[in-house]
ZAMARGU-4260 file (C-alpha; in steps of 0.2 Angstrom, whole numbers, plus 5000, padded with zeros to 4 digits):
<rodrens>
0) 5000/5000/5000 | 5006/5017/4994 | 4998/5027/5006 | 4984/5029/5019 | 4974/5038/5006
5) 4974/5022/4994 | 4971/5012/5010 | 4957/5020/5016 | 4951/5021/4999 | 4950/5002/4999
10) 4940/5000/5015 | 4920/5004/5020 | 4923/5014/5037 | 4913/5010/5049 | 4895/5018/5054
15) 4896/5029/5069 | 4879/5036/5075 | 4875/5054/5077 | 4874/5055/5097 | 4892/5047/5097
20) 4900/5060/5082 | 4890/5074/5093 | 4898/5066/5108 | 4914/5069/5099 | 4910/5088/5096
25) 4910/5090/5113 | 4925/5085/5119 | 4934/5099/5110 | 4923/5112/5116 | 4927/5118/5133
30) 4909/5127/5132 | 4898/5110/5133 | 4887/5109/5148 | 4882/5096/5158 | 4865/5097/5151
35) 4872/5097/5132 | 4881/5082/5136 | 4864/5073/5143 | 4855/5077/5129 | 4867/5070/5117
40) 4866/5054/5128 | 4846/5054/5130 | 4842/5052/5112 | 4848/5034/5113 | 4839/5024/5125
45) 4850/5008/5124 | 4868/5017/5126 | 4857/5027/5141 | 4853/5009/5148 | 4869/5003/5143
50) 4879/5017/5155 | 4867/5015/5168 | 4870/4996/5169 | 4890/5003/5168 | 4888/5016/5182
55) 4880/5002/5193 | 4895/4989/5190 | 4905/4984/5205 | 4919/4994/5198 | 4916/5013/5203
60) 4907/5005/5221 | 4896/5020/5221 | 4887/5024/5239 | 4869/5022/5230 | 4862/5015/5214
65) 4862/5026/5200 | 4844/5026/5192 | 4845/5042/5178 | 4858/5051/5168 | 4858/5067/5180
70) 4862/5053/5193 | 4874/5045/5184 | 4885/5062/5179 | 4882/5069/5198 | 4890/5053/5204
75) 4903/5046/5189 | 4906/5063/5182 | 4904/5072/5165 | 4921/5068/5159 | 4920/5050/5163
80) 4900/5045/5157 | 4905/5053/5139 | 4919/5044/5136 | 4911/5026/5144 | 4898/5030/5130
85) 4911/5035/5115 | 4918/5019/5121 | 4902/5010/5120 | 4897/5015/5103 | 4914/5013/5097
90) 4915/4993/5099 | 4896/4992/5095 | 4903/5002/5078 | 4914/4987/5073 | 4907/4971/5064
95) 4913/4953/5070 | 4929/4949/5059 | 4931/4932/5054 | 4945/4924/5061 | 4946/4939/5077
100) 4945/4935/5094 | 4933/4948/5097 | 4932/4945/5117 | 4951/4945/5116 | 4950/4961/5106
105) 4941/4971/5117 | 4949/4964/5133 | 4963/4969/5122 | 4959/4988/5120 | 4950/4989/5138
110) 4968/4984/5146 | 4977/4997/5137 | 4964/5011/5140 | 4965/5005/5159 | 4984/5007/5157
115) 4981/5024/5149 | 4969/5032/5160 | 4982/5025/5176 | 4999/5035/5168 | 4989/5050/5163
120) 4982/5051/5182 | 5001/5048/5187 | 5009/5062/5176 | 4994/5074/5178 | 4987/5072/5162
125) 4968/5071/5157 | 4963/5053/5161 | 4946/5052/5152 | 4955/5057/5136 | 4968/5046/5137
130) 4958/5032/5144 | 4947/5034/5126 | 4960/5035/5114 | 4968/5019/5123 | 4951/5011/5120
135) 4953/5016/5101 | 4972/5009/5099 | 4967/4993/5091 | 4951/4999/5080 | 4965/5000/5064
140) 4967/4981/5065 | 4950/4979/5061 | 4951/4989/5044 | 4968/4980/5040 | 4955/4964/5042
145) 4943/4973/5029 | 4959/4979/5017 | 4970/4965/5017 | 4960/4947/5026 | 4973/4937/5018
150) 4985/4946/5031 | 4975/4946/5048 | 4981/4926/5051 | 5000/4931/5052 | 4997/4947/5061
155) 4987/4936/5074 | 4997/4922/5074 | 5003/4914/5090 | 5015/4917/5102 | 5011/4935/5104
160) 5021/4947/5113 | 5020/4965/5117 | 5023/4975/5102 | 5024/4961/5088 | 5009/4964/5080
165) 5015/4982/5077 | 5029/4974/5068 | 5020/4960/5059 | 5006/4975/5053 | 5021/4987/5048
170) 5029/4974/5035 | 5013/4966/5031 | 5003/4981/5028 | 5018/4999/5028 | 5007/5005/5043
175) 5002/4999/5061 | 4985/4999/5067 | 4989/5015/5078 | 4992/5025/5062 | 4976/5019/5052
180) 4967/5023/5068 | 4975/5041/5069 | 4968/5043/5052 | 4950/5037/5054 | 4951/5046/5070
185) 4955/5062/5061 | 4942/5059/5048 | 4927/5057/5062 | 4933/5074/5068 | 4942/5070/5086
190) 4952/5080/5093 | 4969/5086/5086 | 4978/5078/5101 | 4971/5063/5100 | 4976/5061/5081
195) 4996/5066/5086 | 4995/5054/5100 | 4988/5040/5090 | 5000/5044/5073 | 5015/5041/5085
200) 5009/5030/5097 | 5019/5013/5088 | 5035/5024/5090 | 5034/5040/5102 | 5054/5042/5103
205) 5053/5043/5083 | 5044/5060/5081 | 5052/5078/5082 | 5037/5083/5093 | 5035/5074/5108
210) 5017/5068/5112 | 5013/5064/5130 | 4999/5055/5126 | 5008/5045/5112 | 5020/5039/5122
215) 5007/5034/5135 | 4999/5024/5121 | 5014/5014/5117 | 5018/5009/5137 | 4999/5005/5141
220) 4998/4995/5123 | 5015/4984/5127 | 5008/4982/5146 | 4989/4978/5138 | 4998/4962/5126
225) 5008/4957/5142 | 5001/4941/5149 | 4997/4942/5166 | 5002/4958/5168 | 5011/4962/5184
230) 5025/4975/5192 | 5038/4965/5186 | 5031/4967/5170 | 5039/4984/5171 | 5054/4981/5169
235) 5051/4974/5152 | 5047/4991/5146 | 5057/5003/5136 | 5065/5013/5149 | 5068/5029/5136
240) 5049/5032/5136 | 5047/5031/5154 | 5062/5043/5155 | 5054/5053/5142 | 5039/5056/5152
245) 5049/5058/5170 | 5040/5043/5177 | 5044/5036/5192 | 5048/5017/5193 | 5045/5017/5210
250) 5026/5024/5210 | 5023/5013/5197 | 5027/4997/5206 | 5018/5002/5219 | 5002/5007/5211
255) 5001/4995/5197 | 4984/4992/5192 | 4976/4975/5191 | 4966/4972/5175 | 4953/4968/5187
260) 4948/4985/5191 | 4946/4990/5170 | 4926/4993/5166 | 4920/4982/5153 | 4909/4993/5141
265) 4904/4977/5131 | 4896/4970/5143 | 4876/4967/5143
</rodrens>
């Protein structure tokens, strides 16, 4: 493939629905309002069901049950119910592809927007945003499996390990996921950010312009593919990046996050 141009050229992209591309229009917009925000949300009554089922999991252990929207922001937050919902209508966004673990998939791209939403708190960064584009990281694999299905075998084929399926895409394909999804990202009209983030997620040390949230991509992606992630996982990571972003080892042993504790936004 020549470029991105003739590659998206060769794919369907995949149907997004008005609530979630309005949902997208407000994360750039420092003006939207809690009440824009519900609005959005209330015009389709299975996501609203969906996030209230979400807000009522185990995982936020909130004081009371959570019965409406209003609820739900007052007690999960504005920030946090839009991007549950993006998240939501993203993977119901995407068809089954044959030959994809889809649970594995998503598993997948949860872990790394756990991992994502967990450095970002650390370093002072917005979580919720980086917590969605870590949820988006793997949506490029499945256009690779519309493009090229002839190729999606090898690029899953076993043993996996953390960043080999950005090698196998990049000589199979000239591109990682992460750099189709920056461009189908940029053609739904996210934020700018999010784009630069994604573009150089696969290799954050590479670009003349540093991105935070890039680089935060590439460790939660790598920690995301580890099997049984743990602390000692980290040291497996490259340390260059976690220079780069003046992490501390040491608070990241000891906060390490269990894969546990990541919301699962397929579920129900």
């Amino acid at each position: 493939m020549s470029s991105l141009d003739s590659f998206f050229a060769s794919v369907k992209l995949p149907a997004m629905s008005e609530v979630a591309h309005d949902l997208i229009r407000t994360l750039d917009d420092d003006s939207a309002s809690v009440g824009d925000v519900t609005d959005i949300i209330a015009r389709d009554p299975s996501l609203t069901a969906k996030l209230l089922r979400l807000a009522n999991s185990a995982q936020f252990g909130l004081p009371r049950g959570v019965a409406t929207l209003d609820d739900a922001i007052t007690m999960v937050g504005m920030a946090k119910v839009r991007t549950l919902c993006l998240g939501a209508c993203l993977s119901e966004s995407f068809p089954v592809v044959p030959g994809l673990d889809r649970k594995e998939f998503w598993q997948t791209s949860m872990a790394c927007a756990g991992y994502a939403q967990w450095l970002a708190n650390g370093l002072g960064s917005d979580p919720q945003v980086a917590w969605l584009t870590g949820m988006m990281m793997r949506l490029g694999e499945l256009l690779i499996a519309q493009a090229e299905p002839a190729v999606l075998a090898e690029i899953e084929r076993l043993p996996h390990f953390p960043g080999g399926r950005w090698e196998r895409e990049q000589n199979l394909t000239g591109f990682t996921e992460c750099q189709i999804t920056a461009e189908l990202a940029r053609r739904w009209n996210f934020p700018k950010t999010m784009v630069e983030a994604l573009q150089c997620a696969y290799d954050p040390m590479a670009t003349p312009h540093f991105s935070r949230l890039g680089a935060i991509l590439h460790l939660s992606e790598l920690l995301a593919e580890t099997e049984s992630a743990s602390p000692d996982s980290l040291d497996s990571l490259p340390q260059d990046v976690i220079k780069a972003l003046l992490l501390q080892p040491e608070w990241m042993r000891n906060k390490f996050p269990s894969r546990d504790t990541f919301i699962d936004i397929t579920a129900s």
